[in-house]
VOBA-1610 file (N, C-alpha, C; in pm, whole numbers, padded with zeros to 5 digits, always signed):
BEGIN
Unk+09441+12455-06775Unk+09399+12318-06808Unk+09300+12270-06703Unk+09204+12225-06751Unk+09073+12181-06587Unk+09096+12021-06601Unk+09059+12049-06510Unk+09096+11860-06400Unk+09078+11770-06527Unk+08949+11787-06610Unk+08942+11668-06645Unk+09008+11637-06780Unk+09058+11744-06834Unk+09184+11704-06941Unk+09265+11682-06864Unk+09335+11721-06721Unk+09466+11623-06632Unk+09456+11529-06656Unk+09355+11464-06588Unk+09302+11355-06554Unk+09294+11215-06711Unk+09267+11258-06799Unk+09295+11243-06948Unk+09393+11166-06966Unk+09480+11307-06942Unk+09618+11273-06962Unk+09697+11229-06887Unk+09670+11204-06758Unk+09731+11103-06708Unk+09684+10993-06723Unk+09562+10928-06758Unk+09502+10790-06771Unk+09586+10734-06911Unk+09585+10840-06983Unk+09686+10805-07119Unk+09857+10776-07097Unk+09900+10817-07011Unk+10017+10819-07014Unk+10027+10656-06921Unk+09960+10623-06786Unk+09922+10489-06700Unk+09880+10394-06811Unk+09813+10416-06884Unk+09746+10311-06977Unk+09755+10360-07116Unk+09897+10328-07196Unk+09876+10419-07348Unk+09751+10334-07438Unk+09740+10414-07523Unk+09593+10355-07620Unk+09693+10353-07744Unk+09810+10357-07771Unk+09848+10362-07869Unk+09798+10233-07976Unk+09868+10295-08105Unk+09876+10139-08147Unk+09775+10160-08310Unk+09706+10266-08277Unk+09596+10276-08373Unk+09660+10280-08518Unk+09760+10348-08580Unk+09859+10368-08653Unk+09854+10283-08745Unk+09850+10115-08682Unk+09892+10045-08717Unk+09746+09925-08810Unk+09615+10010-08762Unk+09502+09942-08751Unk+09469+09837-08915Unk+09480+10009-08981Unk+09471+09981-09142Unk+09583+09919-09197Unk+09714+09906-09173Unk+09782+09783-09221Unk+09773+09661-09202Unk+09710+09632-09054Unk+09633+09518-09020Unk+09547+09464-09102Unk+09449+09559-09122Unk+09333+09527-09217Unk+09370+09479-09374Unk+09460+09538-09380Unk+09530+09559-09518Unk+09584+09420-09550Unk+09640+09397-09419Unk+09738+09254-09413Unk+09730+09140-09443Unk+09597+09107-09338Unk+09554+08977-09262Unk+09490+08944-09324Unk+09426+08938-09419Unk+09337+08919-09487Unk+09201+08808-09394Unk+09179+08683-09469Unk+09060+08638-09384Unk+09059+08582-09249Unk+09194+08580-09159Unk+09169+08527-09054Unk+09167+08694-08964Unk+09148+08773-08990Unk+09089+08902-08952Unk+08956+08962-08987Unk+08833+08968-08872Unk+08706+08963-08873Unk+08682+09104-08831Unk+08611+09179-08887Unk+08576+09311-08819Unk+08430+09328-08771Unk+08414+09355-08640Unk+08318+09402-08590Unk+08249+09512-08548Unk+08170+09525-08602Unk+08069+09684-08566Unk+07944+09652-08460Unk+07973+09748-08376Unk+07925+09721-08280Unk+07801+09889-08240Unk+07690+09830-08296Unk+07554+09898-08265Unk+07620+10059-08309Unk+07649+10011-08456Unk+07690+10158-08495Unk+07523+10198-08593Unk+07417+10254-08524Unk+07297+10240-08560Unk+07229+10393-08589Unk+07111+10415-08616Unk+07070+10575-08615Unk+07058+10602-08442Unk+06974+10512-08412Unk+06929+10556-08262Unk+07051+10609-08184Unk+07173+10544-08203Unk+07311+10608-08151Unk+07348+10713-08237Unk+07393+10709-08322Unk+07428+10803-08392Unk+07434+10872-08464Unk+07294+10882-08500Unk+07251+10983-08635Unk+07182+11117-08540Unk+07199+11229-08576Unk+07206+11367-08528Unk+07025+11353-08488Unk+06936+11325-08428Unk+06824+11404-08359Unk+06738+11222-08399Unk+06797+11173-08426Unk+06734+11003-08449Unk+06694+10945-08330Unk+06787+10951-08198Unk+06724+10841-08096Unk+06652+10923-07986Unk+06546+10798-07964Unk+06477+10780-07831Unk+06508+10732-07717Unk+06653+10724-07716Unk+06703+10657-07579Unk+06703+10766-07487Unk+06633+10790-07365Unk+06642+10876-07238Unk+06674+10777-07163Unk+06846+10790-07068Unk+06885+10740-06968Unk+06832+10746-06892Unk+06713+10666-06814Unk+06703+10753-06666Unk+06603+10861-06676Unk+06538+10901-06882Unk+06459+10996-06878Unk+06527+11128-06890Unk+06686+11171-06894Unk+06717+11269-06866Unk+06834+11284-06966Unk+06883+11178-07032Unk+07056+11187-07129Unk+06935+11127-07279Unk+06971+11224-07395Unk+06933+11127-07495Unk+07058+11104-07544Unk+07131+10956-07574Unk+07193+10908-07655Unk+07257+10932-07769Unk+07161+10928-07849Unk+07184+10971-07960Unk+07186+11127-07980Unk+07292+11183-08051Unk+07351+11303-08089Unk+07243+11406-08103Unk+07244+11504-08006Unk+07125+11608-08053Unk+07160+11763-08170Unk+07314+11720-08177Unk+07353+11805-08257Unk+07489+11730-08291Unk+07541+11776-08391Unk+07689+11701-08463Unk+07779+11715-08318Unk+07833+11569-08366Unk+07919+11553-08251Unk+08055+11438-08315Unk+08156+11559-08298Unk+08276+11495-08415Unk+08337+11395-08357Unk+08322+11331-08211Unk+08296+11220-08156Unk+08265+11083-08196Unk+08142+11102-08214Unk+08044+10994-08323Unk+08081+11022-08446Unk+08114+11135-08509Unk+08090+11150-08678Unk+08227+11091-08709Unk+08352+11060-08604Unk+08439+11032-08677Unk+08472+10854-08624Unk+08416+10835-08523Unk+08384+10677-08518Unk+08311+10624-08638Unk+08204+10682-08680Unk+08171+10656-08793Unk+08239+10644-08908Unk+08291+10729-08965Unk+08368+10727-09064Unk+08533+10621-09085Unk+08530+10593-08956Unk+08632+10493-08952Unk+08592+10378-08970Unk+08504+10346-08929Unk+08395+10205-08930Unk+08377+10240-09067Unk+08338+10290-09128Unk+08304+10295-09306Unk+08402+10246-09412Unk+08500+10328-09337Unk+08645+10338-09386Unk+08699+10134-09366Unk+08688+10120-09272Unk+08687+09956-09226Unk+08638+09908-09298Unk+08545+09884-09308Unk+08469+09825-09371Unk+08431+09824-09520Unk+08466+09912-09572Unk+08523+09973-09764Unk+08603+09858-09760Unk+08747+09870-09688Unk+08848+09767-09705Unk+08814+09628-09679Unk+08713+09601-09601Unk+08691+09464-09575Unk+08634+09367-09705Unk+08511+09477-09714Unk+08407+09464-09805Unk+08481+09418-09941Unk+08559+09539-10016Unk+08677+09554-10115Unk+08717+09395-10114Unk+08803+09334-10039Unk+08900+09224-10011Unk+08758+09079-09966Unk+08611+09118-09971Unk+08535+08995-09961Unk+08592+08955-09789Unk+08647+09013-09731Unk+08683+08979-09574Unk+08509+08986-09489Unk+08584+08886-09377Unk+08422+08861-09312Unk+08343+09027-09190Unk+08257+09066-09206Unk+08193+09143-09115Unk+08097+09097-09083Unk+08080+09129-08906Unk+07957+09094-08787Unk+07945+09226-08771Unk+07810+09258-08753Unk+07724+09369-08702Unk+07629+09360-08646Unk+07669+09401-08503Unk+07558+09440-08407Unk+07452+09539-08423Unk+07319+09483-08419Unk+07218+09627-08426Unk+07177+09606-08279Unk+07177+09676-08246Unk+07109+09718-08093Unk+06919+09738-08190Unk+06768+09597-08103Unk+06741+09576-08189Unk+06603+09580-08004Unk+06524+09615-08023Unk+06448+09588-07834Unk+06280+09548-07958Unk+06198+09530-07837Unk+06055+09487-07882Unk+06009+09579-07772Unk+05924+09664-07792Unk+05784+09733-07739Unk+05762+09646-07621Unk+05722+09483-07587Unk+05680+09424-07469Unk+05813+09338-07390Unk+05985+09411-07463Unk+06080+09354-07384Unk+06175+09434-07336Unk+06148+09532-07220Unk+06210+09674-07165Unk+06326+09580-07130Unk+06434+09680-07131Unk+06541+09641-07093Unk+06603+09739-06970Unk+06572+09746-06867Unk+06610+09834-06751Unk+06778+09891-06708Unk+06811+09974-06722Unk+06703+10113-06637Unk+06679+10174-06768Unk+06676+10155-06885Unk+06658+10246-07008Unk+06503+10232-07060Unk+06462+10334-07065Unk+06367+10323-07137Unk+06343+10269-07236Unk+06225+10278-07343Unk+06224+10200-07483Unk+06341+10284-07585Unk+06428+10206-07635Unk+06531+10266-07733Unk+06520+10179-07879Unk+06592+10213-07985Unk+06587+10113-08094Unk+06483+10009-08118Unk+06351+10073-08104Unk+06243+09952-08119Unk+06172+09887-08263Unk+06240+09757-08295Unk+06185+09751-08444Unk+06103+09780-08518Unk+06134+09859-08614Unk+06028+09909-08717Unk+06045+10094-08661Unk+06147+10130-08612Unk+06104+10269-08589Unk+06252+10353-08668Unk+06343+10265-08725Unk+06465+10311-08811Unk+06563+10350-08697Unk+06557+10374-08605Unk+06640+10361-08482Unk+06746+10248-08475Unk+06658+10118-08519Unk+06781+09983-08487Unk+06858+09948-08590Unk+06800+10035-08732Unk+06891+10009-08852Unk+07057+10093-08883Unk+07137+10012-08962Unk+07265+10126-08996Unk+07218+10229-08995Unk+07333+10337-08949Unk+07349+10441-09053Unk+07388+10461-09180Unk+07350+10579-09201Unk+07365+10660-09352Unk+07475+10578-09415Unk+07580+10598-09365Unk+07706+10598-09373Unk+07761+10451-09421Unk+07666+10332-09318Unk+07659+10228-09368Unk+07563+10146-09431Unk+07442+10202-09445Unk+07299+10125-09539Unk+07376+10025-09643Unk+07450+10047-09706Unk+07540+09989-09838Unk+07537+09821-09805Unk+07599+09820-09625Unk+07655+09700-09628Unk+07576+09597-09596Unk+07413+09660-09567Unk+07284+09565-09564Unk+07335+09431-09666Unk+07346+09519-09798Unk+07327+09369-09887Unk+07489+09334-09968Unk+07590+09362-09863Unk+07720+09273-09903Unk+07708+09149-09902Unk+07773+09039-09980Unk+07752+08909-09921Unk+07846+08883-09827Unk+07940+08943-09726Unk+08047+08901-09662Unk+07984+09017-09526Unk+07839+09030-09522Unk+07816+09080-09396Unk+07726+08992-09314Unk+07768+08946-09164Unk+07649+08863-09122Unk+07610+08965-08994Unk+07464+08996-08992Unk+07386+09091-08893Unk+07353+09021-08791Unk+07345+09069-08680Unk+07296+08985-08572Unk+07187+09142-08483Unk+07074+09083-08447Unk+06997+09213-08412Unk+06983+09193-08247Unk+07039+09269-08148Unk+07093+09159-08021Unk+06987+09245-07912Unk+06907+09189-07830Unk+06835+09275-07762Unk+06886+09274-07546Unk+07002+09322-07563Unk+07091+09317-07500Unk+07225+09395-07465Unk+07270+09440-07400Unk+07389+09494-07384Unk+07511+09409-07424Unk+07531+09308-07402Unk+07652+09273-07455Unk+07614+09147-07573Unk+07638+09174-07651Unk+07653+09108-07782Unk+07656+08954-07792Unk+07803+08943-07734Unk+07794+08807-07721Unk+07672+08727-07652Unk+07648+08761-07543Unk+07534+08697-07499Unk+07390+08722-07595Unk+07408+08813-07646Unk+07279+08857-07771Unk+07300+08776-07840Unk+07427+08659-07893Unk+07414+08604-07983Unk+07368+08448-07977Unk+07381+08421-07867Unk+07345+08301-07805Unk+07163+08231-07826Unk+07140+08186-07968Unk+07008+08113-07982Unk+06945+08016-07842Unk+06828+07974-07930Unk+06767+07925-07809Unk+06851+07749-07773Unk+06881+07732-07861Unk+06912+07595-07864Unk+07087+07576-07826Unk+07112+07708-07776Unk+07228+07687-07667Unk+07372+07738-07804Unk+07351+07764-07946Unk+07433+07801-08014Unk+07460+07887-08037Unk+07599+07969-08063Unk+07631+08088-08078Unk+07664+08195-08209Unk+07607+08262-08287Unk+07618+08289-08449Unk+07726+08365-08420Unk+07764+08446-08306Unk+07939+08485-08304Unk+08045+08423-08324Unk+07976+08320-08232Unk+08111+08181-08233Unk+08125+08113-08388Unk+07967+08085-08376Unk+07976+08037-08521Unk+08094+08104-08661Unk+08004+08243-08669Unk+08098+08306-08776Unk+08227+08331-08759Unk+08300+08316-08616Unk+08481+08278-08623Unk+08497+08211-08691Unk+08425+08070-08635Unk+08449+07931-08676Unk+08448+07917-08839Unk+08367+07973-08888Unk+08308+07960-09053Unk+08435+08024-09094Unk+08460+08129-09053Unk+08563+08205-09158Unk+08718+08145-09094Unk+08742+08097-08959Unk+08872+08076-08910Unk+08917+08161-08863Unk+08851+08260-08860Unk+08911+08366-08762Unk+09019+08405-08637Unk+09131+08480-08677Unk+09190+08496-08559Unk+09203+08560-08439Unk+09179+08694-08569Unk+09169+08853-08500Unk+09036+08876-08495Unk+08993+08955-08410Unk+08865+09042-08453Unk+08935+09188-08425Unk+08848+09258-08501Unk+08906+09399-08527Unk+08773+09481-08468Unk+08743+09539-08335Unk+08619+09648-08248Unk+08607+09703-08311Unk+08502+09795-08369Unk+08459+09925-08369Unk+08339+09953-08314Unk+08326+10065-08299Unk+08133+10116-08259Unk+08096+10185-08149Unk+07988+10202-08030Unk+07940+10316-07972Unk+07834+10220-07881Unk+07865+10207-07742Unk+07902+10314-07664Unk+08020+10226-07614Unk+08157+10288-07594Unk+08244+10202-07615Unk+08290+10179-07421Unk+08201+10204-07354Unk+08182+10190-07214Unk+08076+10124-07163Unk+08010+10089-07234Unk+07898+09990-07214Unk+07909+09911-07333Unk+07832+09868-07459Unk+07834+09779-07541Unk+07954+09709-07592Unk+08026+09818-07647Unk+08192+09783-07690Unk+08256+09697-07568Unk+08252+09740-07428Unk+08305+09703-07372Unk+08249+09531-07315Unk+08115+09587-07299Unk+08057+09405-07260Unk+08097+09316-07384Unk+08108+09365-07469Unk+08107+09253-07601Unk+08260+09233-07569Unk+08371+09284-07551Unk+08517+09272-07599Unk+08548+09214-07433Unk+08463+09230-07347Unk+08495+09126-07215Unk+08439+09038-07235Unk+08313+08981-07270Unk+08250+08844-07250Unk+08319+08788-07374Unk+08396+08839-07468Unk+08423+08708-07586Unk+08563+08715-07518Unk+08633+08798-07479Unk+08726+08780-07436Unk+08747+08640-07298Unk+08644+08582-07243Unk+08646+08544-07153Unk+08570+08387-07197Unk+08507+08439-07342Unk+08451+08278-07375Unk+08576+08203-07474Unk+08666+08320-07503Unk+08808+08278-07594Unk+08882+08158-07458Unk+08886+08268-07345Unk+08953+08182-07236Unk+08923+08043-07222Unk+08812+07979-07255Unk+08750+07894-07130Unk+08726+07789-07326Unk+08742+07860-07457Unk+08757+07786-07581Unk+08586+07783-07637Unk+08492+07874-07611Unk+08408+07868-07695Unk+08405+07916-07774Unk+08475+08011-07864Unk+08494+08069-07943Unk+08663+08008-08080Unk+08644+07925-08027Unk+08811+07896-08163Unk+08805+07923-08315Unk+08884+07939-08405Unk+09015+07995-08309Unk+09068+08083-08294Unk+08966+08176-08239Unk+08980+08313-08182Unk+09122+08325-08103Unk+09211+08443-08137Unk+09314+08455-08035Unk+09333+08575-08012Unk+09302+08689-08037Unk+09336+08825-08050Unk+09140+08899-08050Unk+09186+08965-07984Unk+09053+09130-08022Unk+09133+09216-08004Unk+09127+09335-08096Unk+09188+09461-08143Unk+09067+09543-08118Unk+09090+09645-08036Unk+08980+09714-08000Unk+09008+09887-08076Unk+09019+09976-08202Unk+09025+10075-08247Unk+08997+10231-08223Unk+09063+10252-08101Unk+09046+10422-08047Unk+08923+10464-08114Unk+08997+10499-08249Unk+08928+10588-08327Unk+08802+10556-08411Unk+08804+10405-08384Unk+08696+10395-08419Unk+08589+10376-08323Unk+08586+10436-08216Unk+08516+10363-08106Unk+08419+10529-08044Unk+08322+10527-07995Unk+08260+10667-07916Unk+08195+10640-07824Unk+08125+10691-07725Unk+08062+10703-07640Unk+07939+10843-07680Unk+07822+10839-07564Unk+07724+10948-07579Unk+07846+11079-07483Unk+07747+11181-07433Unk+07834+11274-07337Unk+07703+11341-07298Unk+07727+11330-07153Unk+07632+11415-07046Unk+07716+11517-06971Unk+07766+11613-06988Unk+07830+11721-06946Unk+07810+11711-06774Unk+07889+11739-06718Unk+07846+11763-06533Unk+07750+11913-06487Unk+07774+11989-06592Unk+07710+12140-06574Unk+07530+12090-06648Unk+07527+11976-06733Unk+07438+11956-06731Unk+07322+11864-06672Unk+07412+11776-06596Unk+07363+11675-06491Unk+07287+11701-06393Unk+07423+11852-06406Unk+07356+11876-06205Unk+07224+11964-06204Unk+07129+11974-06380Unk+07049+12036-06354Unk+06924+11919-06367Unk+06954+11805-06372Unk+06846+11674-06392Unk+06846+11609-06269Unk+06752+11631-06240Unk+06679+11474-06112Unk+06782+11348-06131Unk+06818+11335-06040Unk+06875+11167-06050Unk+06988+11142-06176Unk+07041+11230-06210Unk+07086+11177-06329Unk+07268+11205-06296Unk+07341+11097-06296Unk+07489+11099-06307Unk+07571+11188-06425Unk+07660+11257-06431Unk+07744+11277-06573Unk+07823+11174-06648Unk+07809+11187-06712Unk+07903+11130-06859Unk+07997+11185-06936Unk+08122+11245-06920Unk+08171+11358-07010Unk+08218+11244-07069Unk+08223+11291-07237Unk+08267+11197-07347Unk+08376+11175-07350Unk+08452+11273-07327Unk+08613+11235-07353Unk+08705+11101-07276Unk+08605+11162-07166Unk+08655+11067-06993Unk+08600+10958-06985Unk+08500+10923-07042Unk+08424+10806-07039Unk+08475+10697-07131Unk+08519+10764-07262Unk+08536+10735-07356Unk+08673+10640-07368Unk+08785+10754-07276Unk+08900+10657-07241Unk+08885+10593-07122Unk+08836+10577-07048Unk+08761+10492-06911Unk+08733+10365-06954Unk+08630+10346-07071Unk+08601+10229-07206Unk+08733+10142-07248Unk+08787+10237-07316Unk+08940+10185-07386Unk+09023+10147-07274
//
């Protein structure tokens, strides 16, 4: 067994992730005061040879070959969202969404509009034209703050508010950066009541991924840190 499945498995056993089991009866349940969120589940992330994101110039992002990682975050998010869709329940979707003259550092240009990078995937094109989907195109790492107009209002907050929302239900990629800024900053605007009447975020293992930069492949790039997916992935969660 090498260190970093130990290591795994002890972070799992200190911190269980359980719970997932229970996701789709939730969904099943709650009907509209349960909101599901997809979070920059896009081509540039996760469609097989789609993105232009170079970390640093040296990690591309997006999948350079199938990666049952992403393919099955995906399919859970689909799967979510069938049921939501089905039942008229409310969905927010993050597109990770940049402009050509608004770099966002240290990343190079990624998802730049008009290049099919910032749109769904395959998997989800469908839910473009649900009427129970509201898009938000966020040029930003964490969401919530992506959602914040100029005039000081929030279309996250908002769409709790519209539907009454209790729960929100996570899904999406990279669940150590995006997933995670989004499910701390609402978590922290729930605290302080900008968000009512938010009381719960459910964050979904399985529906959740990260990219993966191997360490055998790091140590052959200039400047560039590792990422192993597995470890990162529960690091996120």
């Amino acid at each position: 067994m090498g260190s970093e499945t130990r290591e795994i498995d002890a972070l799992r056993l200190a911190v269980p992730l359980g719970g997932d089991g229970d996701v789709l009866h939730l969904a099943a349940d709650a009907g509209r005061t349960v909101g599901l969120v997809l979070v920059d589940i896009v081509n540039g992330f996760c469609t097989v040879g789609a993105g232009n994101l170079l970390l640093s110039e040296f990690a591309n992002k997006a999948p350079t070959e199938p990666n049952e990682q992403i393919e099955t975050m995906v399919e859970e998010a689909a799967k979510l969202a069938k049921i939501f869709s089905d039942r008229n329940w409310p969905i927010f979707a993050f597109l990770d969404t940049h402009y050509p003259d608004k770099p966002e550092p240290p990343y190079p240009p990624h998802c730049i509009i008009g290049s099919g990078e910032e749109n769904l995937v395959p998997a989800l094109e469908w839910l473009e034209k649900s009427p129970n989907l509201t898009a938000r195109r966020k040029d930003c790492i964490n969401g919530f703050i992506g959602s914040i107009e100029k005039d000081g209002s929030n279309v996250f907050s908002n769409w709790v508010k519209k539907y009454e929302i209790k729960t929100v239900l996570v899904v999406g990629i990279c669940t150590d950066v995006c997933v995670l800024d989004f499910v701390c900053g609402t978590l922290s605007a729930r605290n302080i009541g900008l968000v009512p009447p938010l009381e719960d975020i459910v964050v979904y293992s399985k529906g959740c991924a990260t990219y993966d930069l191997p360490v055998q492949v790091a140590r052959n790039m200039k400047g560039a840190l590792a990422h192993p997916q597995v470890l990162t992935l529960t690091f996120g969660l």
